[in-house]
C-alpha positions in Angstrom: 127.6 83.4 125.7 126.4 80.5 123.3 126.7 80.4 119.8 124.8 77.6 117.7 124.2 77.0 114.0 122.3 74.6 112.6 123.0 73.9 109.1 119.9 72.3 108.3 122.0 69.7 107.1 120.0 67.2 110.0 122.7 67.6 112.7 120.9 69.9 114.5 121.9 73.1 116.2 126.4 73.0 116.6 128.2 74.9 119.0 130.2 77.7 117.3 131.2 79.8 120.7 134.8 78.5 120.3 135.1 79.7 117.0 134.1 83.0 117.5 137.6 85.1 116.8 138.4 86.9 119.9 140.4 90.0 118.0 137.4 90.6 115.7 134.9 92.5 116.4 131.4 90.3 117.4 128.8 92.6 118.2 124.4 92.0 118.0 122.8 95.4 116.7 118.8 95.7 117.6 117.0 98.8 116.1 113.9 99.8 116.7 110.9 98.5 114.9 113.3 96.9 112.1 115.4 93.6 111.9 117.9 92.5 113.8 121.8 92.3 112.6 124.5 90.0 114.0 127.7 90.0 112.5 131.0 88.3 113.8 134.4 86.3 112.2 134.6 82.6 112.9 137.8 80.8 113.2 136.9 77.7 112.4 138.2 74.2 114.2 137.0 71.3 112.2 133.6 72.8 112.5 131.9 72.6 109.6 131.5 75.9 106.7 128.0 77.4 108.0 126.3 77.6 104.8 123.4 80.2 103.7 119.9 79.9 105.4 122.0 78.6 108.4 120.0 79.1 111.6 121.6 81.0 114.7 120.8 81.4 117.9 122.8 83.4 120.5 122.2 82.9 124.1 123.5 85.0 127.1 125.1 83.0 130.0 122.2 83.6 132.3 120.2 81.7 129.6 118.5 84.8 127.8 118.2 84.2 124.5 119.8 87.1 122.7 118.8 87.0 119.4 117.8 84.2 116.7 117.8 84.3 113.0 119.7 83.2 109.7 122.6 83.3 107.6 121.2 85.3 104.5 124.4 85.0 102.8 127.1 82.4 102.4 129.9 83.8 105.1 132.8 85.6 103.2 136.5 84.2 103.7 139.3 85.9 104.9 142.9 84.8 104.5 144.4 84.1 107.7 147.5 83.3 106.5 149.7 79.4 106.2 149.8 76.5 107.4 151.4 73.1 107.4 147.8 72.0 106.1 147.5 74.8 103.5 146.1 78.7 103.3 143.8 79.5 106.3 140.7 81.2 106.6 138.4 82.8 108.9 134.7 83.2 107.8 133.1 86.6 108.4 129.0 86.1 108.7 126.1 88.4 109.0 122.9 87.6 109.9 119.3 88.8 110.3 116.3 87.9 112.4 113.6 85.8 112.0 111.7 87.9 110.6 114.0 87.5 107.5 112.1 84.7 107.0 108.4 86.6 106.0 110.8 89.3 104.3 111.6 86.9 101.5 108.1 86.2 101.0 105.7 87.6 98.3 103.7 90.1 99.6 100.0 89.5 98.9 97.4 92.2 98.3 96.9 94.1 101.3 94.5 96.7 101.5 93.8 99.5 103.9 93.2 98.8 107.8 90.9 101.4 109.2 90.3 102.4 113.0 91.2 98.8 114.4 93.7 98.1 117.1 97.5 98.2 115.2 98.3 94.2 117.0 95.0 93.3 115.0 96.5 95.0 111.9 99.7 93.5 112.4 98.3 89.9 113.1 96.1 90.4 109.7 99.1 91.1 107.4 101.5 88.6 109.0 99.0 85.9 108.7 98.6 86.8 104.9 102.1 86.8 104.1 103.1 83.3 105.7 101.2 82.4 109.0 102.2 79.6 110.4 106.3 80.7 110.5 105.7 82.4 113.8 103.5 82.4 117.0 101.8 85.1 117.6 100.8 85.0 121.2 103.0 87.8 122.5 101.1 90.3 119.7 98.8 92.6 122.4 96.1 94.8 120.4 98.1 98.0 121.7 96.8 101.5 120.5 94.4 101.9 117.9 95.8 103.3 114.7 93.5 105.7 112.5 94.4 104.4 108.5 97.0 102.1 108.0 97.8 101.4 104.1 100.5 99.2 103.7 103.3 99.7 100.9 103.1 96.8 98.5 106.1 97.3 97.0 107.9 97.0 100.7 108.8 94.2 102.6 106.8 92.4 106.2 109.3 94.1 107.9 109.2 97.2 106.5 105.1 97.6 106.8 105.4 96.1 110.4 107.8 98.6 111.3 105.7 101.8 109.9 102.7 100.1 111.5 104.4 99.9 114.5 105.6 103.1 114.6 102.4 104.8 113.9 100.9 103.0 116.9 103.8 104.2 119.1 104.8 100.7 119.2 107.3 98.5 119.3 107.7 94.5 117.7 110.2 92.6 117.4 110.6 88.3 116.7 113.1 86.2 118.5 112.7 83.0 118.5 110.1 82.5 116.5 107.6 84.2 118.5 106.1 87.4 117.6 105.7 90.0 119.7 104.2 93.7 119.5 103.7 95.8 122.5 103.2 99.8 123.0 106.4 101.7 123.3 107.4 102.4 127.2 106.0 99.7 128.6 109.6 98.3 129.7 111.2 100.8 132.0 114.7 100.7 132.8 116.3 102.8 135.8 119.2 103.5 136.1 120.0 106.3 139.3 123.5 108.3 139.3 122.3 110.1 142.4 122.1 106.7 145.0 125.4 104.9 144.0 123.9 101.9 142.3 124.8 103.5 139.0 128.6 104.4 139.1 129.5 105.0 135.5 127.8 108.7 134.7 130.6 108.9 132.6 129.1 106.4 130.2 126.0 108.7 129.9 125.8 111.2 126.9 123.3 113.9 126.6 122.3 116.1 124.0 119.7 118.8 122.8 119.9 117.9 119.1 117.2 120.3 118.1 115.2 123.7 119.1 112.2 124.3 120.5 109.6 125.1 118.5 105.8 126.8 119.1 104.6 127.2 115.6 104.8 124.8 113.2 103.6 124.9 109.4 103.3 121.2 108.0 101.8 120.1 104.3 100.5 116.8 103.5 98.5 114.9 100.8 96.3 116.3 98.2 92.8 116.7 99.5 89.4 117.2 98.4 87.8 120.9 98.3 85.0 122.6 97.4 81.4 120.7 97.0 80.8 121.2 93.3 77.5 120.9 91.5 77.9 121.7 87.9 75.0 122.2 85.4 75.3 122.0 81.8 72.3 122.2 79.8 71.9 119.7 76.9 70.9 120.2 72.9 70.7 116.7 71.6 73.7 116.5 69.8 76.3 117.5 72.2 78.2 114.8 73.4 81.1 115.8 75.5 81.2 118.3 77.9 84.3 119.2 80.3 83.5 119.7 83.6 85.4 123.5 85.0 87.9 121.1 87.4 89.2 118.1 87.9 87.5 116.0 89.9 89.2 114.9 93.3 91.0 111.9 93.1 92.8 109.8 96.2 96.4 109.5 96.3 97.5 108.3 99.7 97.1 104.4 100.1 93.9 103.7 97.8 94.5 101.9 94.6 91.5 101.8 92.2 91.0 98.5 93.1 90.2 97.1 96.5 88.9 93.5 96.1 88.4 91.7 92.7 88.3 88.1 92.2 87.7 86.3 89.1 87.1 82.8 90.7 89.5 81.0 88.0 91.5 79.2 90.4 91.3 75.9 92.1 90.8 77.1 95.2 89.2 80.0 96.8 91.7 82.7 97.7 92.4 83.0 101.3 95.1 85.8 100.9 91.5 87.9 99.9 88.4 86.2 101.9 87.6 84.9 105.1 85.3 82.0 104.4 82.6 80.5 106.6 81.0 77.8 105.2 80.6 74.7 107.5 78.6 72.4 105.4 80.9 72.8 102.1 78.5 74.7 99.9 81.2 76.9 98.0 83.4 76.0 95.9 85.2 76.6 92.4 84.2 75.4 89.2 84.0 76.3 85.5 81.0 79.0 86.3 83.2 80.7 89.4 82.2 80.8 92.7 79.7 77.9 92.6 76.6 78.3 95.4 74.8 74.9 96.4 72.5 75.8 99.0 73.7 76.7 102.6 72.5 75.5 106.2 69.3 77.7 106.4 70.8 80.3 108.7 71.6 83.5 108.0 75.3 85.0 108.7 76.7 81.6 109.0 77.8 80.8 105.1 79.5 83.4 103.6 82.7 85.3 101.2 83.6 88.0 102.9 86.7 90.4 102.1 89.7 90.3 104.5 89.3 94.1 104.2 86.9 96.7 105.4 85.6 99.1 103.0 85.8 102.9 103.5 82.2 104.4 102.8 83.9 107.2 101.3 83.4 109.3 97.9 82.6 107.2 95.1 82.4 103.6 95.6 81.4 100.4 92.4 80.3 97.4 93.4 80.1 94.6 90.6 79.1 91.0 91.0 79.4 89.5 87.9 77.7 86.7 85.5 75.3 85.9 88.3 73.5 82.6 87.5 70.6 81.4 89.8 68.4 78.1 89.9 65.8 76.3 92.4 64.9 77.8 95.7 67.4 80.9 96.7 67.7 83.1 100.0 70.6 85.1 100.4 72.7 88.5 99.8 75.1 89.1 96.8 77.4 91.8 96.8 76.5 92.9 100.4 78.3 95.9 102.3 77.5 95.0 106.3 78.0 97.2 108.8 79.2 94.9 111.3 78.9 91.1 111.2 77.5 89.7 107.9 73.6 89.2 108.8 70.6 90.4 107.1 69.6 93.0 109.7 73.6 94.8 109.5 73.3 95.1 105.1 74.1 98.3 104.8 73.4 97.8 101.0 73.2 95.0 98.9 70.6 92.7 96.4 68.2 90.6 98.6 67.9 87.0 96.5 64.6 85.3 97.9 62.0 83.0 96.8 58.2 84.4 95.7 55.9 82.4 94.4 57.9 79.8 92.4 60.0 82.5 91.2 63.4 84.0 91.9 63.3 87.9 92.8 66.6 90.6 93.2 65.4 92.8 95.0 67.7 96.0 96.8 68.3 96.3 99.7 69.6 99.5 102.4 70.0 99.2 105.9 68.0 95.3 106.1 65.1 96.6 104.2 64.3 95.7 100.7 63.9 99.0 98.3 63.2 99.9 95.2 61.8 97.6 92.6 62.3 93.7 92.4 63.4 91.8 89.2 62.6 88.2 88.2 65.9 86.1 87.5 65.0 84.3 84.5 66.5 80.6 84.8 69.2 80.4 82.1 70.1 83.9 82.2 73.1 85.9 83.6 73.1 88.8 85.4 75.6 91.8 85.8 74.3 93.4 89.2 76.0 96.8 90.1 75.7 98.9 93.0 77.3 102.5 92.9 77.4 104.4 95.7 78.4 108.3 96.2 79.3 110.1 99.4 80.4 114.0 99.1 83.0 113.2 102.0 86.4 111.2 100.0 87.5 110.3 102.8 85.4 109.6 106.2 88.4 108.3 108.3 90.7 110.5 110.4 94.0 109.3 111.3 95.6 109.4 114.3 99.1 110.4 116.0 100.7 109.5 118.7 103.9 111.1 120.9 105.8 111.2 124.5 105.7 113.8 126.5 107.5 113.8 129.9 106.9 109.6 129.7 103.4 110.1 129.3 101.6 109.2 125.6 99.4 110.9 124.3 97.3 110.8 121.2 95.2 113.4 118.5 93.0 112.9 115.9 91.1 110.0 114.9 87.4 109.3 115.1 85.5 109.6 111.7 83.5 111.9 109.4 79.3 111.9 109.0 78.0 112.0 105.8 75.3 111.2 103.8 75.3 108.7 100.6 73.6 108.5 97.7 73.1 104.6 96.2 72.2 103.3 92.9 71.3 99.6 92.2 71.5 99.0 88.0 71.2 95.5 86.7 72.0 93.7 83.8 71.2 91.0 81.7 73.9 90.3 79.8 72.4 88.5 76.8 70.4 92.1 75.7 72.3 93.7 73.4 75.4 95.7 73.7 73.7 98.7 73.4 71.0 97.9 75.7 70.9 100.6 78.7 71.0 98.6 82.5 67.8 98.3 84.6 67.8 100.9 87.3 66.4 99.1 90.3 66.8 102.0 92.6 67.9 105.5 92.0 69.2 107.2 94.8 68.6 110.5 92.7 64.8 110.4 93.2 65.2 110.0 97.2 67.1 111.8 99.8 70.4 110.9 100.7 71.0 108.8 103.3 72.3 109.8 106.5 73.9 108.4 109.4 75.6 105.8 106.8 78.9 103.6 108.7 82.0 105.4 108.0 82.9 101.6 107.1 81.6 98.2 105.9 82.5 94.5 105.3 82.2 93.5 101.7 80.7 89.7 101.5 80.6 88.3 97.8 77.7 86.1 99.5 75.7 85.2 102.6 74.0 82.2 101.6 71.3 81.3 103.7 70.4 79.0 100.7 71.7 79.9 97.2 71.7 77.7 94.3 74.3 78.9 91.1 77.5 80.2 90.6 79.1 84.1 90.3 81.7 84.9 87.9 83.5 88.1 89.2 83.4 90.5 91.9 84.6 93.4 91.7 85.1 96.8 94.4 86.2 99.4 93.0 86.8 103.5 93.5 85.9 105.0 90.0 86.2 108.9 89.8 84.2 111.2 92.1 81.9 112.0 90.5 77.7 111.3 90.4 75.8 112.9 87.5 72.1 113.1 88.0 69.7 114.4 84.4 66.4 116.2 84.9 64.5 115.4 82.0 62.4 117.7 79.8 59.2 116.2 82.3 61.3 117.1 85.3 61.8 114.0 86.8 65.6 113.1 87.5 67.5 110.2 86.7 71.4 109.4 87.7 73.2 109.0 85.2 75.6 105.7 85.1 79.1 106.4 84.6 81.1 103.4 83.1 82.4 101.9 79.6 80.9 101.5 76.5 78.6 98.3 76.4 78.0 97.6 80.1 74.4 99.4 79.6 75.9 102.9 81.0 75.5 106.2 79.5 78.7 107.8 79.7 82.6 108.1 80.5 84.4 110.4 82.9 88.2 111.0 82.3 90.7 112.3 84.9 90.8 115.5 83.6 87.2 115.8 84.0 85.9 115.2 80.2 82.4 113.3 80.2 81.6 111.7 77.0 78.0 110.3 76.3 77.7 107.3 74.1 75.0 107.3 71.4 71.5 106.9 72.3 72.4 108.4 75.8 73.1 112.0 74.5 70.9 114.3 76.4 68.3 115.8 74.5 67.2 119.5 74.1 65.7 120.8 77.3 67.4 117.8 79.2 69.8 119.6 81.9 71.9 117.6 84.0 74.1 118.3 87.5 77.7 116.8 87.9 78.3 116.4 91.8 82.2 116.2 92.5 85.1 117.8 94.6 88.3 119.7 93.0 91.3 119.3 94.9 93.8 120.9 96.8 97.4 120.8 98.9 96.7 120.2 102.5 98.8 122.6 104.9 98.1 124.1 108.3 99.6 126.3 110.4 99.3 125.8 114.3 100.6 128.0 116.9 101.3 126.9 120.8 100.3 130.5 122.2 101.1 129.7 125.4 104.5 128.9 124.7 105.1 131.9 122.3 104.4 133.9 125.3 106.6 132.1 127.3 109.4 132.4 125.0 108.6 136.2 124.8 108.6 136.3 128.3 111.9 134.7 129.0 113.3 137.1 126.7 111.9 140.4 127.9 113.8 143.2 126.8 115.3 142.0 123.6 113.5 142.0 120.1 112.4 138.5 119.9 108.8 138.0 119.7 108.7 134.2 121.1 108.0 132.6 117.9 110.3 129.7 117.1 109.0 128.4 113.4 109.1 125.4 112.0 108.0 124.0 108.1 107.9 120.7 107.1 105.9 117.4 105.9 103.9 115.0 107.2 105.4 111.7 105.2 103.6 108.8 108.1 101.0 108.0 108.6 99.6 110.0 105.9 98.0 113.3 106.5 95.3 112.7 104.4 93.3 116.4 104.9 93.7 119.4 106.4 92.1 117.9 109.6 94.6 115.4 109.9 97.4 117.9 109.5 95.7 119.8 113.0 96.0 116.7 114.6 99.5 116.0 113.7 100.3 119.7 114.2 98.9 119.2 117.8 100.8 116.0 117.9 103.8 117.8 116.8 103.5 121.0 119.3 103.3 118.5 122.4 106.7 117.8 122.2 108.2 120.4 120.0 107.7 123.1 123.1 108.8 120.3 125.5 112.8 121.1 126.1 113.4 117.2 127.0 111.8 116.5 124.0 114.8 117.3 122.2 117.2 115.2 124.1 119.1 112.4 122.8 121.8 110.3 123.4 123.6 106.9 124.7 124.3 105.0 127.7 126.8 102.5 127.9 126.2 99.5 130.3 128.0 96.2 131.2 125.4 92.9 131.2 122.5 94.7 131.5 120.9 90.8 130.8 121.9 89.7 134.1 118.7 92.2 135.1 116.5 92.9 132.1 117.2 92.3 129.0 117.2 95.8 126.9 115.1 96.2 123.2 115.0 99.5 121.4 110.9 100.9 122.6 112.0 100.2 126.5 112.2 103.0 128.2 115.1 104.3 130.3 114.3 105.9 133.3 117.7 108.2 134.1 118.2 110.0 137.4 120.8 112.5 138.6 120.8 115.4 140.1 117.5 115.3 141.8 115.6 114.8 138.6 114.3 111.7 136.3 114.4 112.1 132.7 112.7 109.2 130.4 114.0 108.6 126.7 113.1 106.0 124.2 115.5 103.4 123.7 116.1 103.5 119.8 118.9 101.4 118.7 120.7 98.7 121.1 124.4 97.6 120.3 125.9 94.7 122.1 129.6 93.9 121.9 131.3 90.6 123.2 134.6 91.0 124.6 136.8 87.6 125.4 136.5 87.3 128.9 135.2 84.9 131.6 132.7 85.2 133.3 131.1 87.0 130.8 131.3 90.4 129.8 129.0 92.4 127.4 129.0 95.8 126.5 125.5 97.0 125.7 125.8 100.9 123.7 122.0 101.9 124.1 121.3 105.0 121.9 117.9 106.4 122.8 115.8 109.8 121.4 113.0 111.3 122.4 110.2 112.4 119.9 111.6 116.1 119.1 115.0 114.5 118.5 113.6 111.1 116.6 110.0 111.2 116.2 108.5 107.6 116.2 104.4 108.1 116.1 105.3 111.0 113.2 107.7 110.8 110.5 108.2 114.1 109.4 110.1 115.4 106.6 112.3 119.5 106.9 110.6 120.2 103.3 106.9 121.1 102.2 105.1 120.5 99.4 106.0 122.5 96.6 102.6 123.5 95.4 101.5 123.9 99.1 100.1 127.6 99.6 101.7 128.9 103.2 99.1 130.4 105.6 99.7 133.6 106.7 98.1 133.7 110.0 97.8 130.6 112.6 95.6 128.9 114.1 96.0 128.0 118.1 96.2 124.8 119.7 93.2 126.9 122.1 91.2 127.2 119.1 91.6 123.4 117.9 90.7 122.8 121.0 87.7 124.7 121.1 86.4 124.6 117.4 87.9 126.6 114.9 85.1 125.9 111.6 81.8 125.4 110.9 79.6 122.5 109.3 80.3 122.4 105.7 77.4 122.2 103.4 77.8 119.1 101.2 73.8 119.3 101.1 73.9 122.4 99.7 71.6 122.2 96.3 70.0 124.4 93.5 66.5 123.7 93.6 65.7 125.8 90.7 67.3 127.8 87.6 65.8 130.7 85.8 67.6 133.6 83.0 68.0 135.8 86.0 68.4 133.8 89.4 69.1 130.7 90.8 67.1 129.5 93.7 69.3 128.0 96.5 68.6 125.5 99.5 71.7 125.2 101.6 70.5 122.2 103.3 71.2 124.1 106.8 69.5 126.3 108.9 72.1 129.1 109.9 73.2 129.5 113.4 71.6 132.7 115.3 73.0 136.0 114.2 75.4 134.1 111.3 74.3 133.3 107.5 75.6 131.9 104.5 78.1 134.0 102.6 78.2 134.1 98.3 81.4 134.5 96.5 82.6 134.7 93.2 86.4 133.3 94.3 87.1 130.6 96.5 89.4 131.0 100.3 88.6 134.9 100.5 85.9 135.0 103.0 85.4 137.7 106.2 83.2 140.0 107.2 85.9 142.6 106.2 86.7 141.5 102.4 84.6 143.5 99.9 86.3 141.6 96.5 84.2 139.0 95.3 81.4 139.7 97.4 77.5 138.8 96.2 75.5 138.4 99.0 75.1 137.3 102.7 71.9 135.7 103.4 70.7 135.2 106.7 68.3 132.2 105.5 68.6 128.7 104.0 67.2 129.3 101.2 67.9 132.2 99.1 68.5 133.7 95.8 71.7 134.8 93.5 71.0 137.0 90.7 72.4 135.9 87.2 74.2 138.0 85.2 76.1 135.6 82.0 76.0 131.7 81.1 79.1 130.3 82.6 79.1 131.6 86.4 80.7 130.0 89.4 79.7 130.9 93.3 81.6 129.9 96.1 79.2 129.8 99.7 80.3 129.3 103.2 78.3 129.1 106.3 79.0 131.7 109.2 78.2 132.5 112.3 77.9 135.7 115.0 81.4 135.3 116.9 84.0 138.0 116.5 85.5 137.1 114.2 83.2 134.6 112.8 83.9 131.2 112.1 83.2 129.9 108.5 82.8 126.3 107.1 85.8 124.8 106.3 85.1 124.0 102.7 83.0 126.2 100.5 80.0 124.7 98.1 80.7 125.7 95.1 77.5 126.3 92.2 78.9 126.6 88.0 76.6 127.2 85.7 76.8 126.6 82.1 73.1 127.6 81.0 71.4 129.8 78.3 70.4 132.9 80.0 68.1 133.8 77.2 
């Protein structure tokens, strides 16, 4: 073994091995998916003090290059005791790997990765942090991961590591090179049965935890029913409060997900990826200043590091927009795909007519709406809101081990339609001046078929002439207000602050307040659309294992079930859906008796073969069978002897004993509401709810009825069921019942002012299946 520290003092690397105290211990500790620790005494022999920030490298005597790193600390003396010279002292050290290095760095705003190979993911926040410290060759894509929101407040390490572990992966840095690989893809073997493995002795085994078959697991708060609440206005009115509060996201989605106020010297790479090859933005005392572009479309742009979730309710803002001379481009564009013209999912068209400058909507590459003239001299607020009655279209995805093999569940993403509004405005009108609607998404039908995710590009300047002042992405509250007027016609209502040309404010708890001159007027009614919120839990049962169980216990009580309750902590069970698929995840190897095993397995230079990293697997045979574990930690001791002799301690867990794709918590929510009855991973499999009904709409309101269009035709033999009370529904509970119709549309008879309906679709199985979430109707109108 090799010891060097270099001092950075310009000696260059020193050779420490004869310093190393042989009656200390020296020992390398490698864990999985976090930093490496080497700690050790040195007895020093006119070598000089290592000092903090010290570089170390340790080598094995076959050359293998154990671990590099530094000295985060100055090394702590010990008294040795006297000499002729004076006291003595030995210097105890600890150091950490490389990746110390991007752990003392600030951690830049990092926003949500969604559906995207986890080595991408990884390569995207190291590059933010500090990217030229490490190479990055040895980073493979590896498994795709489903949402991945890293924790700001946390270190590289520490988001690398739950990135890492979500992907049922492993990284680690040596040497300055960065590497990420799946988990398993190292196998070690080691056979007690064939003589080429003597030492069984060293081999420790344990079942650290039961089996279990049905699982009950809570996890973040979700949205609910589909709400559409009516209040009827009098013209002096102006709050109202809506019955709940509307949904809002807590798991890994801040408020904010780009904003840029173009105030520095430089454009911020940390937020955008620029392409501009002929130098045509820049920064200047207007913001991002646009002069011209190379002609071609796609090929000059601002375009946010991160993707966008097309999910709930959505703000775009691009801010004190100035234009001049002869313009072509897209300002605040969402693309679905590359940033070109024809992938624009939505965003303001800038072209040339006639001498003039138009702004012009645009949704899915085709201009919309109606055009407005940019007057020279003038600046611009342009805004595009955007509502989708799914929050969250993303599902995550989990991974495990069973019997060596992994496997995955979840993931994919969520259809829905969107609703968009395009509202400019010119920002020398007055205060009080309401915004231009350019395209009102409430006097069309929603779109459908809309990207479950976008790139955000401030620009694509084909040729633009002028400068923007502020972006801005953010996720107001959920909610979309749309007015029918005393003529009939409807008109969205723009939800903001007061002098920014909108008409009203929505608080968290659900209080709208209209400003003045935007109070609706007698005979004016308008809809809020939002989702209420709930605790996600699930219960899922592994049938075929219950029986099992049952029938290896035939004759006694026991009924096979072996329960377990917890929490879904990472990656974060956003909905119930996700908690099924982590449930499944969870049941694979919960009702898989190896998947409880855990243990260690000491070995002497192991190097001289194969190096061993925690996420190799160890390949263990005796008796006639192979096991494979997960190596988890790795502890390698030095002992004072030639040739040389290390003792690697490998501690290795398999997923029931140590999950690494879930980490799991033995506590549930408090406010989680326990299910009674299970679902099975057979039904999962097979389909266990219907379409919801986020279409769902009340085409017209009388004294005595309202007149309903539940946006789906009802599957043979099923209907749509009518509630007064939410999560009661069955053919076989009377409470609460209205109706059951068997057609789309259909009536419910009034009976006071403020009424709320609940409505699920069914269908003709036995028993039926329902839609997961119910649309929910609340009236607040005169009934005489």
């Amino acid at each position: 073994m090799t010891l060097l520290i270099d001092n950075l003092t310009g000696e260059g690397p020193l050779d420490y091995t004869a310093a190393i105290a042989a009656d200390t211990p020296f020992a390398l500790t490698r864990t999985l998916n976090a930093p490496s620790i080497l700690t050790g005494t040195l007895h020093l022999n006119g070598e000089p003090t290592p000092t903090r920030r010290a570089r170390i490298t340790l080598t094995a005597a076959n050359g293998t290059t154990l671990f590099t790193g530094y000295l985060a600390t100055e090394p702590a003396p010990l008294y040795a005791g006297n000499a002729t010279t004076g006291p003595v002292f030995r210097y105890k050290f600890s150091a950490i790997s490389d990746e110390w290095l991007l752990d003392k760095q600030p951690l830049p705003y990092l926003g949500n990765a969604f559906a995207i190979p986890a080595g991408n993911a990884l390569l995207s926040i190291t590059s933010r942090v500090e990217g030229g410290l490490f190479t990055t060759t040895g980073v493979s894509a590896g498994r795709a991961i489903g949402i991945f929101s890293p924790i700001r407040s946390a270190t590289w390490s520490a988001n690398a590591g739950i990135l890492a572990n979500a992907a049922y992966s492993a990284y680690r840095v040596v040497t300055g090179a960065l590497s990420f690989e799946p988990a398993g893809n190292i196998t070690h073997t080691f056979n007690f049965d064939n003589g080429s493995t003597t030492t069984y002795s060293a081999l420790k085994l344990a079942q650290v935890k039961e089996l279990a078959n049905d699982v009950t697991l809570s996890g973040d708060t979700e949205p609910d029913a589909y709400i559409s609440e009516t209040f009827a206005g009098d013209g002096t009115t102006t709050v109202f409060q809506l019955s709940e509060a509307p949904f809002r996201a807590t798991a890994g989605a801040a408020p904010t997900l780009v904003t840029d106020t173009f105030n520095e010297s430089v454009i911020d790479q940390q937020v955008w990826s620029i392409a501009d090859p002929g130098s045509h933005l820049s920064l200047g005392a207007g913001g991002l200043t646009l002069n011209g572009g190379n002609g071609y479309d796609g090929q000059t742009n601002l375009t946010a590091l991160d993707s966008i979730e097309i999910a709930g309710s959505l703000l775009l803002e691009a801010g004190g927009l100035q234009l001049s001379g002869a313009n072509q481009g897209i300002v605040c564009g969402l693309f679905n795909g590359p940033v070109l013209v024809a992938n624009c999912f939505a965003g303001y068209n800038i072209r040339n007519a006639s001498g003039t400058t138009l702004c012009t909507p645009l949704i899915n590459g085709v201009e919309v709406g109606t055009s407005l003239t940019v007057q020279p001299g003038h600046t611009y607020d342009l805004r595009i809101r955007l509502h989708c009655p799914e929050q969250q279209r993303l599902l995550q995805t989990y991974y495990c081990m069973v019997d060596g093999i992994v496997e995955s569940f979840g993931g994919g993403a969520t259809p829905s339609a969107a609703s968009l509004v395009f509202d400019i405005l010119d920002t020398g009108d007055a205060s009080n001046t309401p915004a231009t609607l350019l395209y009102d998404g409430s006097t069309a039908a929603p779109l459908t078929g809309t990207p479950a995710s976008c790139n955000f590009a401030a620009v694509d300047c084909t040729q633009l002439f002028g400068a923007i002042a502020y972006v801005r992405v953010t996720r107001p509250s959920s909610a979309f207000i749309v007015s029918t007027l005393t003529s009939g016609t409807k008109q969205s209502r723009l939800i903001g602050v007061a002098g920014e040309g909108t008409d009203c404010t929505l608080s968290a708890s659900g209080k709208i307040t209209f400003f003045a001159g935007r109070v609706p007027v007698a005979g004016e009614t308008f809809t809020v659309t939002y989702r209420n919120r709930q605790r996600s839990v699930t219960r899922v049962q592994n049938a075929a294992s219950v029986a099992s169980e049952a029938a290896a216990t035939s004759g006694s009580t026991t009924s096979g079930i072996a329960r377990w309750i917890g929490k879904v902590l990472k990656p974060a069970a956003r909905s119930t859906a996700d908690l099924e698929a982590a449930a499944q995840a969870l049941l694979a190897f919960a009702t898989s008796r190896s998947a409880a095993l855990a243990g260690t397995y000491t070995t002497v230079n192991p190097q001289d073969t194969a190096d061993i990293w925690p996420g190799d697997t160890l390949a263990l045979t005796g008796n006639g069978s192979t096991t494979s574990v997960v190596v988890r930690k790795v502890e390698v001791e030095r002992a004072p002897a030639f040739p040389e002799l290390l003792t690697y301690k490998i501690a290795f867990a398999n997923d029931w004993a140590e999950a690494l794709g879930l980490t799991l918590s033995e506590s549930i929510a408090a406010d989680a509401i326990l299910p009674s009855a299970p679902t099975t991973t057979a039904q999962l499999a097979a389909g266990t709810v219907l379409s919801n009904l986020p279409q769902l709409q009340v085409t017209s309101a009388t004294s005595t009825a309202l007149q309903i269009d539940a946006g789906l035709t009802p599957p043979s033999g099923g209907g749509f069921e009518v509630r007064r009370r939410d999560h009661a529904f069955g053919p076989n509970i009377a409470q609460d019942l209205v109706l059951r119709s068997p057609v789309r549309s259909f009536s419910i008879p009034r009976a006071a002012q403020l009424e709320k309906f609940y409505i699920r679709i069914y269908d003709a199985s036995t028993p039926p299946l329902y839609s997961r979430n119910s649309s929910a109707v609340f009236i607040d109108l005169p009934i005489s």
